[in-house]
C-alpha positions in Angstrom: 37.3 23.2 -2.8 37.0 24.9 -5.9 37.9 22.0 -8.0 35.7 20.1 -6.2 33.0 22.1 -7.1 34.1 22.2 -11.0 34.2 19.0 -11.2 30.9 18.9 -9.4 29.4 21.0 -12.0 30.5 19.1 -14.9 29.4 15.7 -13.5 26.1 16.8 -13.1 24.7 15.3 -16.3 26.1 11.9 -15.2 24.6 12.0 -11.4 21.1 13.0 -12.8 21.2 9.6 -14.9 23.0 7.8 -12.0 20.1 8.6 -9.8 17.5 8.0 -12.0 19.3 4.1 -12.8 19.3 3.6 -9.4 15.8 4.5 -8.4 14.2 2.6 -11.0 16.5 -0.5 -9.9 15.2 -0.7 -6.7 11.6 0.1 -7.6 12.1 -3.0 -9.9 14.0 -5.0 -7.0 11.2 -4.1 -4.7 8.5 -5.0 -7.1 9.8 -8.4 -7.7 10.4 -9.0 -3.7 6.7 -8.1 -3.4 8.2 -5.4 -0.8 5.3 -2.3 -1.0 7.0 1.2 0.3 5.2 4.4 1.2 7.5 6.3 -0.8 11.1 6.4 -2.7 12.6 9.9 -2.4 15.7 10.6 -5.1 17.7 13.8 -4.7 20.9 15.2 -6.0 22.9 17.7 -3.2 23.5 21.4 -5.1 26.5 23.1 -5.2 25.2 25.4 -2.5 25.0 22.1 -0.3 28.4 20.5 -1.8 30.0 23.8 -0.7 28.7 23.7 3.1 29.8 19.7 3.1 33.4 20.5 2.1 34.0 23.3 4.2 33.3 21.3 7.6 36.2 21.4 9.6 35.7 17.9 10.8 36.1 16.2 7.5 38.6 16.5 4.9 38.2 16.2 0.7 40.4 15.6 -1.3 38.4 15.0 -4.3 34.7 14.6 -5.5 35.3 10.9 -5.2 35.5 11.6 -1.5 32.1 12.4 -1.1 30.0 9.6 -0.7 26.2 11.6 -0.9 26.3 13.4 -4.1 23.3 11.0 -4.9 20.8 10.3 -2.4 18.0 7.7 -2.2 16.0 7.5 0.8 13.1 4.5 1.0 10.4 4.9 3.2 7.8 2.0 3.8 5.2 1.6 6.2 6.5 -1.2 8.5 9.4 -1.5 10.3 10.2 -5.3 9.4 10.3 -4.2 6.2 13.3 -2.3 6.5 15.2 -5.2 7.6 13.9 -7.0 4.1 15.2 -4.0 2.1 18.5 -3.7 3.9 19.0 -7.6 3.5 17.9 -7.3 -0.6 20.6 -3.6 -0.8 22.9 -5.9 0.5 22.5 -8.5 -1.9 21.9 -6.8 -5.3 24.7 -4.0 -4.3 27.9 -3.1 -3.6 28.6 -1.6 0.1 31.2 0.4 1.4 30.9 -1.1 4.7 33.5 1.2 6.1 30.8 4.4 5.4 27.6 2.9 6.0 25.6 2.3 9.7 22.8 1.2 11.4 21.4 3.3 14.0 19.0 1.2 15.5 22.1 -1.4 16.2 24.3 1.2 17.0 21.8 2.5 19.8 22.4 1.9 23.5 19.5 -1.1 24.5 18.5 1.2 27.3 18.8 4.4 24.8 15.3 5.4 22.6 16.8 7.4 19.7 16.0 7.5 15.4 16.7 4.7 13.9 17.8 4.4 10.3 20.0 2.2 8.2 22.3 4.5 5.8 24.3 2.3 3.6 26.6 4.0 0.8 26.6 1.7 -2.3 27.4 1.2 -6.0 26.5 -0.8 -8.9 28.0 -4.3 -8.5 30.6 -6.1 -10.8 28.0 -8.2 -12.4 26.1 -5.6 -13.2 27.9 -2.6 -14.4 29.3 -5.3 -17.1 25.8 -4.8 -18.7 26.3 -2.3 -21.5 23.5 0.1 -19.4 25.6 0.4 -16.6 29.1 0.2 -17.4 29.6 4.1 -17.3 28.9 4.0 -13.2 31.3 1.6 -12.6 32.3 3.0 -9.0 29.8 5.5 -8.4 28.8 5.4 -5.2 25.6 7.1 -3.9 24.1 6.7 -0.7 20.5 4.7 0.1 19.0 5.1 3.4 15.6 2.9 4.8 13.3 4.0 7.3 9.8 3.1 8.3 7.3 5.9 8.1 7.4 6.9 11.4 11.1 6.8 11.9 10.9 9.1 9.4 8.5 11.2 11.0 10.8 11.4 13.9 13.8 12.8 11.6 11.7 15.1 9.7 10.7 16.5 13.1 14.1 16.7 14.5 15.0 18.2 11.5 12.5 21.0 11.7 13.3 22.1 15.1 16.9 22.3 13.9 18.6 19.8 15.1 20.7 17.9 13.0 22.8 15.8 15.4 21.6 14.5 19.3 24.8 16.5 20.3 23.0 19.7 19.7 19.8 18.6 21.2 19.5 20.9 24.7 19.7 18.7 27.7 16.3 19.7 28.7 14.7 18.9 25.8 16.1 15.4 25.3 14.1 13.9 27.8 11.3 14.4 26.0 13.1 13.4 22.6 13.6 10.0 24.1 10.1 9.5 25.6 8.9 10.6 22.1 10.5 8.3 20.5 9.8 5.6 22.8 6.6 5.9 21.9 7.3 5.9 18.1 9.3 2.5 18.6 6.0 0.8 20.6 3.9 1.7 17.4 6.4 0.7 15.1 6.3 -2.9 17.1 2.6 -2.5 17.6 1.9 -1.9 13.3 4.3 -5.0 12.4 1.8 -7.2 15.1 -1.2 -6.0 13.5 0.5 -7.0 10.1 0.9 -10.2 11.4 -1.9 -11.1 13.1 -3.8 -9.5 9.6 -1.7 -12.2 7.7 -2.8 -15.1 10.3 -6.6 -14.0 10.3 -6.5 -14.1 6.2 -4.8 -17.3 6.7 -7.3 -18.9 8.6 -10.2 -17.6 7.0 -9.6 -19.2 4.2 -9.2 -22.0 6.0 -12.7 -21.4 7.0 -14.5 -20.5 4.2 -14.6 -24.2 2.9 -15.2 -25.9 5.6 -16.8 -23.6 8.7 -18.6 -20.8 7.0 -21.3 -20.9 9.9 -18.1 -19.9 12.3 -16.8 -17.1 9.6 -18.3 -13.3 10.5 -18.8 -10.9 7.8 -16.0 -8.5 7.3 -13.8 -7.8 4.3 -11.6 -10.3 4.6 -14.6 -12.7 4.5 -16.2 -11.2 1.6 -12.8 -11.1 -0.5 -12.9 -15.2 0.8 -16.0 -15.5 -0.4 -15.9 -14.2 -3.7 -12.6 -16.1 -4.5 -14.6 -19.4 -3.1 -16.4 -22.5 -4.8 -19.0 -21.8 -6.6 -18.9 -18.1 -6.2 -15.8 -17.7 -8.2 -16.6 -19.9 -11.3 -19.8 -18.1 -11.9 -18.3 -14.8 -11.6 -16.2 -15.8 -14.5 -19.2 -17.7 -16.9 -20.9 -14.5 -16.2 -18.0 -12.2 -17.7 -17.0 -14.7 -20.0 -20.7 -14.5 -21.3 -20.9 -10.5 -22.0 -16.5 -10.4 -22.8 -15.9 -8.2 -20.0 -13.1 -8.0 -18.0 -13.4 -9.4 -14.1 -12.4 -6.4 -11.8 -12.9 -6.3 -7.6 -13.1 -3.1 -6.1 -11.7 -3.4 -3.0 -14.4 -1.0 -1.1 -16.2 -3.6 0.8 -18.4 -1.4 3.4 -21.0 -0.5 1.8 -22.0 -4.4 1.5 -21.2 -5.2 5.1 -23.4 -1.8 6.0 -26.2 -3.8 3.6 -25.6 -7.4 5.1 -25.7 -5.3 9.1 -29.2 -3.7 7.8 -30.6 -7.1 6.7 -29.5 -8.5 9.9 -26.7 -10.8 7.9 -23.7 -11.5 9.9 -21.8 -14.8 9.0 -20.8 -15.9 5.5 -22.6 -18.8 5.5 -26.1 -16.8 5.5 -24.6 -15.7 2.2 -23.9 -19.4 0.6 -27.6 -20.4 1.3 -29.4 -17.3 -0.5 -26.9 -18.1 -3.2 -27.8 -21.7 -3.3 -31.5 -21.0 -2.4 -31.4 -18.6 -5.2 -30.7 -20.8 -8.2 -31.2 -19.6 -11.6 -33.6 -16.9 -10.9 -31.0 -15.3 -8.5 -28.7 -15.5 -11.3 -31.0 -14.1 -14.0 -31.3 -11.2 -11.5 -27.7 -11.1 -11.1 -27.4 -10.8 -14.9 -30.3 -8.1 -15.0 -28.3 -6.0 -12.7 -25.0 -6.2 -14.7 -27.1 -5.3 -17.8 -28.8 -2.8 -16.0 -25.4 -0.8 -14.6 -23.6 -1.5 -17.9 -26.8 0.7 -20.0 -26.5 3.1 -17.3 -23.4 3.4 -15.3 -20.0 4.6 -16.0 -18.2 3.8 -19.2 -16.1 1.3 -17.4 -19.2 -0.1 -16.7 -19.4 -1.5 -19.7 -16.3 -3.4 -20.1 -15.9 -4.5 -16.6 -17.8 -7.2 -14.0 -17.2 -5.7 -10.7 -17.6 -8.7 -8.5 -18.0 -6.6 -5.3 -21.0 -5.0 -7.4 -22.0 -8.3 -7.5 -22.2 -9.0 -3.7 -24.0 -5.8 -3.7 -26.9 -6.9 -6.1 -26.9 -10.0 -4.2 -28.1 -8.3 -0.7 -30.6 -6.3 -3.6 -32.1 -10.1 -4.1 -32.5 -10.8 -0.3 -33.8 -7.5 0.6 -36.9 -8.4 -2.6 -36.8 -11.8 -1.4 -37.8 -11.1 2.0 -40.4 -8.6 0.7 -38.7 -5.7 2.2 -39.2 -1.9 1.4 -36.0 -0.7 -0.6 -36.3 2.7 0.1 -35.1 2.6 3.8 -33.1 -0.2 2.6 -31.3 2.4 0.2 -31.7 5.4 2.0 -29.1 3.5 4.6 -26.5 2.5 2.4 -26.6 6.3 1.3 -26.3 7.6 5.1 -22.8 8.8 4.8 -22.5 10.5 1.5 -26.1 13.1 2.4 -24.6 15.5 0.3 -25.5 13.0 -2.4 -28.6 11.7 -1.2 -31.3 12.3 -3.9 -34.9 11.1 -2.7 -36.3 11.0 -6.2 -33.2 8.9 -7.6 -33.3 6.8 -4.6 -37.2 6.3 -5.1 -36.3 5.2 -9.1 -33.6 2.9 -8.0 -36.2 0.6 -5.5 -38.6 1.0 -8.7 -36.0 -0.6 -10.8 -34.7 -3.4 -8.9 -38.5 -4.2 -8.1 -38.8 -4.3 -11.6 -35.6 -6.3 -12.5 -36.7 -9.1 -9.4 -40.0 -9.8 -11.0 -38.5 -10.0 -14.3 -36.0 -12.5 -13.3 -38.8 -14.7 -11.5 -40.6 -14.7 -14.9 
């Protein structure tokens, strides 16, 4: 064991860079596949750890090659499809030792809920450690592991309580184990449905947006529709174009669906006609705002057209428009921040934007 160790120790250089190869591989690999994870975790076991491996009676080591785990990567990513994608691109891009790697969630009994993780022990393939950047980990294996978020959860857990194996789980207790992670599997299914019917919805919407806005509801997925639409989109970029700024969106799309509620907006198509209605005078106002928030706002303000700013000063429009009162109007869309509510700011804001509407009537 001792040697082991040594050698351990004097490797350690090496399995610092090893890991840190590897983990920026697969954050590029994942990047390119368009594969978003919760989080990458990178670790290298200690001696203290080493030690406690090699003195199990149930294995034997003959040298550090034998150990498989000296690098560990673990990927953790929000649905459970997605580890099926990952284990398919690992499998791919890698090298596996097929003889030390496992599935558990095909390993498990169908009538057994249990974790489920795929552990597969790897190294740099032929093609790739002939690249000058790798060649020095030809045959260094390290291990990857993939689990969702709440598969992960579940281990964590388990882990917690003490319990490394189901072995050692007491027989009382693994009743609930399995109901618990019944329950955990249903949500896993239930999150990848919801994925998909999000993906259909955005599908269909914009679908919609061309040819049924009076059908399409205001929600975000709408508004994102909307703002990418004809000819939303192309005066978004004259406008920016115009002033050399930089077209940004921020995805934070209640406020204007609390605005569009308030004005008793609810479909999309509402939202074509005041822009249509509008004409250049809506657009001068439009322009009035941007100038407005760019004197006044932030500093990246002034180098940026938000266009979900721009939805915002539009509902400003219908709200003058419509001869409305923009202090309740305002006083609304500041309802869930009151720690920020300001009466006197609020009253200089509906001053403004009163002033800004007449001035882009002319």
């Amino acid at each position: 064991m001792r040697d082991i160790l040594d050698a351990f120790e004097s490797n350690v250089p090496l399995y610092t860079d090893l890991r840190n190869k590897a983990s920026s591989l697969l954050q590029d690999l994942l990047r390119s596949e368009g594969i978003g994870v919760h989080q990458i975790e990178i670790r290298i076991k200690n001696r203290e750890s080493l030690a406690l491996k090699l003195s199990r009676p149930d294995k034997v080591y003959t040298s550090l090659r034998d150990v498989h785990d000296i690098v560990g990567i673990r990927i953790i990513t929000y649905f459970e499809q997605d580890v099926a994608a990952i284990a398919r691109l690992i499998e791919r891009e890698f090298e596996v030792d097929w003889a030390h790697s496992s599935n558990k969630g095909e390993s498990l009994d169908p009538n057994v809920f249990g974790y489920r993780s795929v552990h597969y022990i790897v190294s740099f393939s032929g093609e790739r450690t002939r690249l000058r950047e790798y060649e020095r980990y030809r045959g260094e294996r390290f291990e990857i592991q993939i689990r969702s978020i709440l598969q992960h959860a579940w281990a964590e857990i388990e882990h917690d309580l003490g319990y490394k194996s189901e072995e050692e789980v007491p027989r009382e207790i693994v009743r609930r184990f399995s109901r618990l992670a019944g329950l955990l599997e249903l949500a896993d299914e239930e999150f990848n449905e919801i994925r998909r019917l999000k993906n259909a919805y955005v599908s269909r919407v914009h679908s919609m947006i061309s040819g049924e806005p009076d059908e399409l509801l205001i929600d975000a997925e709408s508004l994102r529709a909307f703002l990418d639409s004809e000819p939303i989109a192309p005066h978004i970029a004259a406008l920016a174009a115009e002033r050399k700024l930089k077209v940004v969106r921020d995805e934070n799309f209640a406020p204007i669906i609390k605005a569009t509620r308030w004005l008793g907006i609810t479909h999309v198509s509402r939202l074509y006609a005041e822009v249509e209605s509008g004409g250049a005078a809506l657009r001068r106002f439009l322009e009035l705002c941007v100038e407005h928030t760019r004197s006044t706002g932030p500093l990246a303000e002034k180098y940026a057209l938000n266009q979900t700013a721009l939805l915002l000063y539009l509902t400003y429009w219908i709200v003058a428009r419509q001869n409305l009162a923009f202090e309740p109007f305002l006083e609304a869309l500041s309802s869930d921040v009151p720690d920020r509510f300001d009466r006197a700011i609020l009253v200089k804001l509906a001053d403004t934007l009163r002033r800004l509407y007449t001035q882009a009537l002319g």
